[in-house]
N, C-alpha and C positions, 0 to 999 in steps of 0.2 A: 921413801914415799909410803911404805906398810906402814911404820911408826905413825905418821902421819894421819893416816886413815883411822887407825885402830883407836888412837885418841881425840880422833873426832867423834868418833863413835862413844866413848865416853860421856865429850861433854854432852851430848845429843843425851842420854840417858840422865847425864843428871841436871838435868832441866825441868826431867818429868816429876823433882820434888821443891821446884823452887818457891811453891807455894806453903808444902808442909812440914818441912825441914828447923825452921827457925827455931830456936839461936841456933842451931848446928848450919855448918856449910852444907849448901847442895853438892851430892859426890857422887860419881859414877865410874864402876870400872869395868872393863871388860879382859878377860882373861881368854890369851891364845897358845895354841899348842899345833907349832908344825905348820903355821897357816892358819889355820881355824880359828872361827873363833866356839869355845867349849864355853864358854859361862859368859853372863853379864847381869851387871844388876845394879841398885842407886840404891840411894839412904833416903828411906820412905818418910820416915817419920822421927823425932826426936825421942831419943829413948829405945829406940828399934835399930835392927841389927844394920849394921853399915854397908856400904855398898859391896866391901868385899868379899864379902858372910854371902851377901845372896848370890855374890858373881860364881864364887866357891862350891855352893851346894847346889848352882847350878852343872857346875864344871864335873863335880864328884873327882873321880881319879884320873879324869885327863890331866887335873889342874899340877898333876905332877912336871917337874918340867915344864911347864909351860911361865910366860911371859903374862904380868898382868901391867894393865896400864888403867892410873889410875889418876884422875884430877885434883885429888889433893894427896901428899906425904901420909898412909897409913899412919894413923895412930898407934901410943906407943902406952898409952897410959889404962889402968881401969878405974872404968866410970862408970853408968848405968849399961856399959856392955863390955867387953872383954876387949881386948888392945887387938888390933887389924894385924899390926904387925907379926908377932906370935900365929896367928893363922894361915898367911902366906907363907911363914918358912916354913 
């Protein structure tokens, strides 16, 4: 049921770019630690930093150990921003 929640919470976040996002996907993640939740964030704008960048620097050093839930597959590649994936681990 947490799972559940925590990435509703997501998609609810990345909704708030489905207007400014294009061509990228609207993406939101929220990252939890122990329960909480310590970061959240969306992919504002194309060319700016991804949802998981701002869930992250929102989280700072909770984001250790902690669980992120995220509505699309972290990217893996560099492009006008630095691969998602690489910063979660």
């Amino acid at each position: 049921m947490q799972d559940e929640f925590y990435m509703a919470r997501a998609l609810k976040l990345a909704q708030r770019g489905r207007f400014t996002t294009h061509p990228n996907p609207n993406v939101g993640c929220v990252i939890v630690n122990n329960g909480d939740i310590v970061g959240e964030g969306y992919h504002h704008r194309a060319g700016e930093p991804h949802a998981e960048v701002h869930a992250l620097r929102m989280a700072g050093a909770k984001a250790k150990g902690a669980t992120a839930y995220v509505t699309l597959e972290p990217c893996s590649h560099h492009g006008r921003t630095p691969p998602c994936c690489d910063a979660l681990i």
